[in-house]
Structures are given as structure tokens and as C-alpha cells.
N, C-alpha and C positions, 0 to 999 in steps of 0.2 A: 613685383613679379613681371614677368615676360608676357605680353601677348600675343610674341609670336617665338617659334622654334628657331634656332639661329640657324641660317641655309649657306650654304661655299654659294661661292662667284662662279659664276660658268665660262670663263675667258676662252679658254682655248678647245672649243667642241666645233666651231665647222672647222671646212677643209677647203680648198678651191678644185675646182675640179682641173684632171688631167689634161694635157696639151696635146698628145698624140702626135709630137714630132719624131721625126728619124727619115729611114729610107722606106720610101713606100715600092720602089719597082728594082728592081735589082738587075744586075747585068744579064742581058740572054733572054731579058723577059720582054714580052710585046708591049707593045703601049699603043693608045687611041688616044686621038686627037684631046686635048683636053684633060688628060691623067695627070692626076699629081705622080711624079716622082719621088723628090723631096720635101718634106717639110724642117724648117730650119730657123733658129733666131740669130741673125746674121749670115752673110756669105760665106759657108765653110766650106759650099761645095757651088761650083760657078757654072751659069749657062753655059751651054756649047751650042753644037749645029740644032735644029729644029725644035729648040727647046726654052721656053720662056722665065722669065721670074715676075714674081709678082709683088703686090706692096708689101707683103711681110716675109719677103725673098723666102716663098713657096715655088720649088718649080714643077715647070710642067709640061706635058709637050706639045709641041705647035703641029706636029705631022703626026702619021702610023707610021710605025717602025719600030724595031729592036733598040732597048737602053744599050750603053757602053759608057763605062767609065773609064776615067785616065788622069795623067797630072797633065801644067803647063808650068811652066817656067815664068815667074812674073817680075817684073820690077816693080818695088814697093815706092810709098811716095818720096820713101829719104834716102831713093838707089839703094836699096837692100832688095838681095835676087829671093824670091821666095819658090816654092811648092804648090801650085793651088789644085787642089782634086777639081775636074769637066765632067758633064753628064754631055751625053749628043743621043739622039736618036736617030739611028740610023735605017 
């Protein structure tokens, strides 16, 4: 006989917790020195004027001022013209 009741395996019960990426400041809105902007994994959206990135290309802004977004026109490394959305604090 059994000495013990047979029990399931509990493999798949934690979770990892959320990242809370995206845009934190949206165009027209204020920003103070040191706001995040964006949070991002990888460059999807590129420094502009008054406005930093940081090591996990988080950005942020360097001044006070109004967000504004826009594109720029990029040359890629293999001469391929790309699209890149700027953030500037203006």
C-alpha cells in the first residue's frame, strides 16, 4: 500500500512580474527634468533635442519643456533609408 496520496507537479504556477513599458508622456504634455518619457527594449523610438536615453534605452528628459514627436529619415548600416520615430522636449 501507498504511504502517501499521489500529488500533480506544480510546474507552471509563478508568473514573472510586469515590465511597464510603453509611452509614459505623450505629445502636448509637460515634462520636468528627469521624466521618463519612454520605456522601451530596444531603440524604437530615438533621442531627440533635450532629451536622454539611458542603459536600457529608457528615455528621459534633460530640460522642462513640452514632449513632441516626429520621424527622421535614417540611413541604416547596409544604406537602407529607414523611418525612425524622435521624441525632443521642447
Amino acid at each position: 500500500m501507498a504511504h502517501r496520496k499521489a500529488a500533480g507537479s506544480a510546474n507552471n504556477l509563478t508568473d514573472s512580474n510586469p515590465q511597464y513599458l510603453g509611452i509614459k508622456l505623450y505629445a502636448g504634455e509637460k515634462a520636468k527634468t528627469g521624466n521618463v518619457i519612454v520605456r522601451q527594449r530596444g531603440s524604437d523610438v530615438m533621442a531627440g533635442k533635450n532629451v536622454g536615453m539611458g542603459s536600457d534605452h529608457t528615455l528621459f528628459a534633460l530640460k522642462d519643456g513640452i514632449v513632441s514627436y516626429g520621424t527622421k529619415r535614417k540611413t541604416h548600416f547596409n544604406g537602407k533609408t529607414m523611418v525612425k520615430k524622435i521624441v525632443d522636449v521642447k
